[in-house]
N, C-alpha and C positions, 0 to 999 in steps of 0.2 A: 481527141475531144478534151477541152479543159474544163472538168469537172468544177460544180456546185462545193462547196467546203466551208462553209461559215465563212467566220472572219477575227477578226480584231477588233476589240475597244479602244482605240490608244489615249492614254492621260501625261500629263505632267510629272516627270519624273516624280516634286517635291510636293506631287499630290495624288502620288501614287495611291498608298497605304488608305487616305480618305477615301480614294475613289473607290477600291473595293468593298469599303465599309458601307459607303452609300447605295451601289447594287445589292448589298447583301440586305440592309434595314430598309429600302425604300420600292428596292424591287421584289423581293423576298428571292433569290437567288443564294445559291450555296457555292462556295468556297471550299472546292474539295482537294486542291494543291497549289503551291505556287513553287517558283521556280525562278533562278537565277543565271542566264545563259550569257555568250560573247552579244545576245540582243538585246539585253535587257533581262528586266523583272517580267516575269510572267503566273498573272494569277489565271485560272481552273475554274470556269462560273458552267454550274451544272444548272440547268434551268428547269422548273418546275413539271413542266409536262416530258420532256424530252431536248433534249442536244446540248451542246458547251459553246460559249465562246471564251474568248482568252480575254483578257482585263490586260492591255502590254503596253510598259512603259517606253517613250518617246526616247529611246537609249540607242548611242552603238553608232559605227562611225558613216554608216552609207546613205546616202538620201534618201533611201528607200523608205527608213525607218526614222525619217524627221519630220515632223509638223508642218504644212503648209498652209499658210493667212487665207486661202482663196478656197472656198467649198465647192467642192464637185457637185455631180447630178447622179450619184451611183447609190442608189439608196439599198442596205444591208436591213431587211424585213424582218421584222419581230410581229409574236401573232396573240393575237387578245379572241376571245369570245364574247367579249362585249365592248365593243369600244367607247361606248357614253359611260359606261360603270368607270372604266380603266381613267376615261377624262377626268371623271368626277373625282376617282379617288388621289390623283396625284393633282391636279388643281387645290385640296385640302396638305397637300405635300409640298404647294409652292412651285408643282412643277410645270413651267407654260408650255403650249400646245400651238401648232400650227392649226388653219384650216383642216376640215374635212372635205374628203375628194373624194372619187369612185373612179374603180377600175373598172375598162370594158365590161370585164364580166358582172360585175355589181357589188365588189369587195369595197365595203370603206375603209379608205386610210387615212393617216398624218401623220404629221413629226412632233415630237417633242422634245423638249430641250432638258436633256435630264443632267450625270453629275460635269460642271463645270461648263455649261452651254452647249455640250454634246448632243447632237440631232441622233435621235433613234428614230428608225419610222415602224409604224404599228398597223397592220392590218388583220380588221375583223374578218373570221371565220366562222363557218355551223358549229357548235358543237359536235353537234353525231353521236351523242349517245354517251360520251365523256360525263361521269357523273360523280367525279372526283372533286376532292377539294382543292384549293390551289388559292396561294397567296392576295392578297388584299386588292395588287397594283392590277392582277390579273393578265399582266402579258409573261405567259406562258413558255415559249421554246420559239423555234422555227418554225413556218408553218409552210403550208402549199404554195404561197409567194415567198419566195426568196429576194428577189432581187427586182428591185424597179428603176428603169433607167430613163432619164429625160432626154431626148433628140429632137433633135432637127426635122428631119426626114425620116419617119419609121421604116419606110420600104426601103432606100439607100442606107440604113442603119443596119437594118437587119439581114442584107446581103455582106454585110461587112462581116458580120457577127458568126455568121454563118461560112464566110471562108475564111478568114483569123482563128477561131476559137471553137470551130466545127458544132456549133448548134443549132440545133436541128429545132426548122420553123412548124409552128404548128397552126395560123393565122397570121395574115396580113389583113389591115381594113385600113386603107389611104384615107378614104371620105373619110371617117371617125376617127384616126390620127395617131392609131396605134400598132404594135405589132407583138404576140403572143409566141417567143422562143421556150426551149426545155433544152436540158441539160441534164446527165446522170450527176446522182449523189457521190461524193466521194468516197464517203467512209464504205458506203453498200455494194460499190465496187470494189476499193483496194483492199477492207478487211473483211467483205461476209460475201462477196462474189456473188452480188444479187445486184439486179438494173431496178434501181428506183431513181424517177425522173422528177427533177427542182426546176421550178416554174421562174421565165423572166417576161419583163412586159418592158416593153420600147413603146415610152409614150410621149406624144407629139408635144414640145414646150413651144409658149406662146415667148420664153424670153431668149437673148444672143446665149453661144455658148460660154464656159466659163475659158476664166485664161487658165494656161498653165505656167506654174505646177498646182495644182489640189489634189484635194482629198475630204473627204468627211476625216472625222474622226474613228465613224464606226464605219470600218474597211471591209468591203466584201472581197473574201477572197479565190481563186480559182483553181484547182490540184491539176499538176500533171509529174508524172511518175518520172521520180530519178533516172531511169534509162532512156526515157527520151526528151529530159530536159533541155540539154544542150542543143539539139537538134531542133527543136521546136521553137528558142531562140532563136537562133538563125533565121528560122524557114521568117520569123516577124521583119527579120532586117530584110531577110531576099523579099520581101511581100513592101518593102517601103514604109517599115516601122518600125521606131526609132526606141526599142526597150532601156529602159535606167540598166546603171551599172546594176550587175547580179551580185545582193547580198548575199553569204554563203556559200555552203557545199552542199549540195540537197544527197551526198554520199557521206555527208558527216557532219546530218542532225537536222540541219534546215536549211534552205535556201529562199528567197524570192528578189521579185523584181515588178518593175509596172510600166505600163506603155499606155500609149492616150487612143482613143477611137478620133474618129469624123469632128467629133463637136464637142472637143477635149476631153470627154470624162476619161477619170483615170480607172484602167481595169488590175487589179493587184494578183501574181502570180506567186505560189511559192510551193516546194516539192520538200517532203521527206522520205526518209523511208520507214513503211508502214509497218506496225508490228500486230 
């Protein structure tokens, strides 16, 4: 199974240093280490309620880890409790917003173009009794959607999904044009040996697929463990799919790699070992 795991922000090498400044004052996000590796600059963004992603420079010699012109449909969810407050507030911040949409279930979401025309997508949550304070911008951590992905066909999507990347469906609705996948979390498996399940929604697009190569910017990523990394490449090629060259050693520090589904989106893999 290739585990839920956050992801990446990636920015302009020579707009590095502003970019984490701009999550820090506009998102209210904390900077709790950065980091200098063979991939680049890596900044440490702790987020208000709960989880991290990485702030990671466009660095380092493999495709894997270079910018491409052409936007995917893989969208890396970020979670608000109130999504009109969160508009409102970064509309006074300059910052634009796509449409509002609803998931099957009845979550609203959209994008917003936050630092340097970067899509982040935002979906509202309950509360539930959270009665903390938290930052102005109001999008908080990860939430119960993690991952939204635009297709073609949700029923031939999610059969793909489901023997590629072993995750397990939990709904299909053809009429209604979507398909509701789960996935264990990484961190609750490889460091506290606990199954907590991250939510994906395969939703029917009215538009063609994109070309490749893409990517967002904000990269969702997927874990699977150094010992069966290699193998699990493979099994994509013997399966008739075509993985980028493998950045790294996922035996010494980091590895990844990415391959396209059905209707090009790109799905980003990368293994380390867990401490």
């Amino acid at each position: 199974m290739y585990r839920w795991d956050g992801g990446f922000i990636m920015v302009d090498p020579d707009k590095y240093e502003e970019g984490v400044q701009w999550y820090q004052k506009v998102l209210g996000w904390e900077c709790v280490d950065q980091i200098t590796t063979w991939v680049g600059r890596k900044s440490f963004m702790k987020m208000p309620r709960t989880g991290m992603v990485t702030i990671k420079s466009f660095e380092g010699d493999y495709d894997h880890l270079q910018p491409h012109e052409t936007e995917g449909n893989v969208k890396l969810a970020f979670v608000t409790y109130n999504l009109d407050e969160t508009l409102h507030y970064l509309s006074g911040q300059q910052v634009k917003s796509s449409d509002v949409r609803v998931l099957p279930n009845g979550q609203k979401y959209c994008d917003i173009f936050a630092f340097d025309n970067t899509r982040l997508t935002i979906v509202e949550e309950e509360r539930a009794g959270d009665n903390r304070d938290y930052p102005a911008s109001g999008i908080i951590g990860f939430g119960s959607v993690n991952t939204i992905i635009h297709v073609k066909d949700p029923k031939v999507s999610v059969e793909w999904y489901a023997r590629n990347l072993g995750f397990e469906v939990v709904e299909v609705d053809e009429e209604n044009g979507f398909a509701h996948m789960r996935t264990e979390d990484a961190y609750d498996r490889n460091v506290l040996d606990e199954q907590f399940w991250e939510h994906i929604w395969l939703v029917k697009s009215t538009d063609g697929p994109v070309e490749m190569p893409n990517d967002n910017k904000a990269r969702t990523y997927y874990d699977i463990r150094p010992e069966v990394f290699f193998d699990e490449y493979n099994k994509l090629i013997q399966n008739g799919i075509k993985p980028s060259e493998i950045a790294g050693d996922p035996f010494k520090g980091w590895a990844g790699f990415h391959f396209y589904d059905q209707d090009h989106n790109r799905i980003n893999v990368w293994s380390y070992v867990a401490r």
